[in-house]
Phi, psi and omega in degrees: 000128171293187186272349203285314190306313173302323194291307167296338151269340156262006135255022159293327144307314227267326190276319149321313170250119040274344181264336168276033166047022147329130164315149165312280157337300179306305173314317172276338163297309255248305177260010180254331182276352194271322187300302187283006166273334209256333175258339204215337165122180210250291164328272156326311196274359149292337170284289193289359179292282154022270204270342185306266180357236201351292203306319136348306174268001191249008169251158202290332179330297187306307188325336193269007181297282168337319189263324162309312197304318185327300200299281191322344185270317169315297190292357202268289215294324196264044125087056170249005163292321200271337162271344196264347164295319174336265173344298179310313209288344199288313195297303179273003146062027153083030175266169198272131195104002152321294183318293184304293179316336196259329162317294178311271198312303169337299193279356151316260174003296213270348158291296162350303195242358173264307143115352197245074178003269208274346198286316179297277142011289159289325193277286202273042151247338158303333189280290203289292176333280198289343115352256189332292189307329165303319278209326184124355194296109174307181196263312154283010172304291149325238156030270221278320179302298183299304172001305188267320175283347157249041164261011165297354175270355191250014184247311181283145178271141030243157176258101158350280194300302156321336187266338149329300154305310166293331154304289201313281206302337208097008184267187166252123189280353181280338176267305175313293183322303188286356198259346187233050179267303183304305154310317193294341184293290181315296160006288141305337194237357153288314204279327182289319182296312175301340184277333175278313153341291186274015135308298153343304215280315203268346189256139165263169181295342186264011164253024174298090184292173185285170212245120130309136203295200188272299187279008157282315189285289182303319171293356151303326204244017187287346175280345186298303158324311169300302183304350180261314206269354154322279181322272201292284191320323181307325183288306175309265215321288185143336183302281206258170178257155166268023141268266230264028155293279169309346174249004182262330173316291203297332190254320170303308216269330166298312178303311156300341168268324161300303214293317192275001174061027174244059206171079167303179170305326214261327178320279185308008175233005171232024147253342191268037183231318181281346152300323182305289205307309196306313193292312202286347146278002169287304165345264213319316172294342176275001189243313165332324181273308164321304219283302178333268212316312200304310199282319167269358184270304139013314203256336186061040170279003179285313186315289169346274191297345162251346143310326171284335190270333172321295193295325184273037182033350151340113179250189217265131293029281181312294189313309181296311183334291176274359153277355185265354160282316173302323154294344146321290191314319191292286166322015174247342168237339186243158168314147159302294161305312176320293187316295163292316180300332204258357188235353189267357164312300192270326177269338172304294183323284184313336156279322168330287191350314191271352183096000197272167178281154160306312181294322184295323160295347186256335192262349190272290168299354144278340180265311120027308167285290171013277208297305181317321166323295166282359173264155167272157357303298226291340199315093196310317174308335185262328148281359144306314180291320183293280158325309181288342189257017256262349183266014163268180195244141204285318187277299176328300197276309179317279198292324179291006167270342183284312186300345169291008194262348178276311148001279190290309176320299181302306176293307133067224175292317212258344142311281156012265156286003194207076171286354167257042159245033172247288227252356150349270175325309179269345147331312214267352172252017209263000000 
């Protein structure tokens, strides 16, 4: 068997126990090392069993993963959803179609420091669903506004998925952030227009519920703020690197939460336990995902797959086009993390090819995940909203979710023609 061949059955394995729900991690060990055994011998592929784990512990890279989760695990637990709907809603002072616009930004806000998909997702949908269906909201309506407002979280940084990538890829995680501040801004305010449209459309004026007030409701969230523009702005400005970024994060959202009483010792010490367990499945997946990469490099299929799109006339357009169909496709069925570790071994080297930035592709590749978030089957948000939810109807978060799919399309196409409102920012910090 050649290596090309060997590389195309093993991933075809590999893509087969992750849809029979293999752990990831396991999937990606399993075949990356049974692959790099299969080109190189037992021996070798014993090496590289090895040395992944060390190389793993020894980039600096890694670090800001534990203390951001940290933080987002903090700000999750002390009940910070419920003022920043608060807000939102108070800013738009109760006109129809407030209650959904305020769900987006809330959950924006709240992405900010969390950092989390499915985390954002699950915190504001206990709050704004049961709001909105008081408010006049259909239920899918409801559904479908948070869904979409909560893939903001793993797109405003900080980000998992951005940190995650830039280990894989090699970036600078401070470069990832800043290129995907501006898309996540934009975004928000694609999602938001569409959640007041179909807002408009579903509350009449006499379900309006009253507006809270304003400058209380605002003076409520001012530690969110504080805690975004420490951290993250530290990052932009230049006072931190994002390891001391993420631990200043990290230590503010404790404190704050201990100073403001909304979090005991005993809270925080069994969220600093479920942080333990989340990095240490990260860990296991990242190193599992090296050992992989050593296998696909190995076979020289990337070389391969971009000789061949060369050869197919494809150009750095055509190429994008059609990987956002292949990820379109893929998010219907595989995890978002999943999805990167098993394809940027082989499609980063093909976006080089083309000339495109890495940094611009990593910000892409996240809104990409997005979508997969709100599609069905797989959309982890819309069985998230269902779990929190269990009286809603299965076809309702499917359908109120759809009209939100245009959003990411559109940011998108506008990447696309206009890539420096992605690669701006982090000029200005380079």
């Amino acid at each position: 068997m050649t290596p090309i061949a060997l590389a195309i059955v093993g991933l075809v394995i590999l893509v087969g126990m992750i849809l029979l729900r293999v752990p990831v991690a396991i999937a990606l060990g399993l075949v990356g090392y049974g692959g790099y055994a299969a080109l190189e011998g037992w021996t070798r592929a014993g090496l590289i069993l090895g040395t992944a784990p060390i190389e793993l512990a020894q980039a600096y890279t890694f670090s800001v993963v534990p203390l951001f989760t940290l933080m987002g695990a903090v700000a999750a637990v002390s009940g910070l959803s419920s003022d920043l709907f608060r807000a939102a809603n108070a800013v738009m002072r109760g006109t129809r179609g407030s209650l959904s616009v305020a769900a987006i930004f809330a959950s924006g806000l709240f992405g900010a420091i969390c950092g989390s998909s499915v985390a954002t997702a699950l915190t504001m949908s206990k709050v704004s669903i049961p709001e909105m269906i008081r408010g006049g909201y259909s239920p899918a309506i409801a559904a479908g506004t948070v869904a979409a407002g909560g893939t903001l979280g793993i797109l405003i940084p900080p980000s998992l998925i951005l940190m995650i990538y830039a280990i894989i890829a090699q970036l600078s995680v401070a470069q990832l952030f800043a290129a995907a501040l501006v898309p996540g801004i934009f975004l928000m305010f694609f999602y938001a227009a569409i959640a007041l449209l179909l807002g408009r459309r579903s509350q009449s004026a006499e379900q309006l519920p009253p507006a809270p007030p304003l400058f209380s409701s605002l003076g409520r969230i001012w530690h969110v703020v504080l805690l975004f523009g420490v951290a993250i702005g530290g990052i932009y400005t230049g006072w931190f690197t994002p390891t001391e970024a993420a631990a200043v994060g990290a230590l503010g959202a404790i404190l704050l939460a201990l100073l403001t009483r909304r979090a005991g010792v005993s809270t925080l010490a069994a969220t600093a336990l479920d942080t333990v367990r989340l990095v240490s499945s990260v860990i296991f997946i990242v190193m599992a995902s090296t050992i992989f990469s050593y296998f696909i490099v190995q076979t020289g299929l990337s070389n391969a797959v971009t000789d061949e799109m060369a050869q197919a006339g494809f150009g750095p357009t055509g190429i994008i086009v059609l990987l956002c169909v292949i990820y379109i496709v893929m998010g219907c069925f595989l995890e978002g993390i999943a999805m990167i570790l098993i394809t940027v071994p082989i499609v980063l080297p093909l976006i080089l090819s083309f000339g495109h930035d890495p940094v611009w592709f990593g910000v892409l590749l996240v809104i990409l995940i997005e979508i997969g978030l709100i599609t069905p089957p797989l959309g982890m948000n819309l069985f998230v909203i269902r779990a929190v939810s269990p009286e809603l109807k299965v076809t309702d978060i499917y359908f109120g979710a759809l009209p939100f799919l245009v959003a990411p399309l559109l940011l998108i196409a506008l990447m696309i023609v206009w890539p420096q409102m992605v690669l701006w920012l982090p000029s200005l910090i380079e």
